[in-house]
N, C-alpha and C positions, 0 to 999 in steps of 0.2 A: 504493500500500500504506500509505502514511504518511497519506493523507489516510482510510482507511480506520480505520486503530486509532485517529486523534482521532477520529471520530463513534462509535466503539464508546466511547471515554471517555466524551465529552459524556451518552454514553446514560446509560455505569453512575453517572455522575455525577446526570444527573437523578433517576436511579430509587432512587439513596442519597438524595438530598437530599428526593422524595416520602416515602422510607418511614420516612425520619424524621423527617418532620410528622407523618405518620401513626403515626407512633410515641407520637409526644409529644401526641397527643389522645390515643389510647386510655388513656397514663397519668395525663393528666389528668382522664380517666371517673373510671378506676381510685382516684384518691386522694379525688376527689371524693363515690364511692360509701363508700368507706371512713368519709371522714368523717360522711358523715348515721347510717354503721352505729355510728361511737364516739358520736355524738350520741345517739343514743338508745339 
């Protein structure tokens, strides 16, 4: 059972630590678009 909820960590572990790289591209689209839109 103990071996059990470490590999459910490990997972939710991975799957935070994907979605917030994926995080942190989209907001760097995000600020990126922004600035071409203050640029012009």
């Amino acid at each position: 059972n103990f071996k059990k909820s470490a590999a459910l960590f490990e997972t939710s572990v991975l799957t935070a630590m994907t979605g917030s790289q994926v995080a942190g591209r989209t907001t760097l689209k995000l600020a990126g678009l922004w600035q071409v839109l203050v640029i012009m």
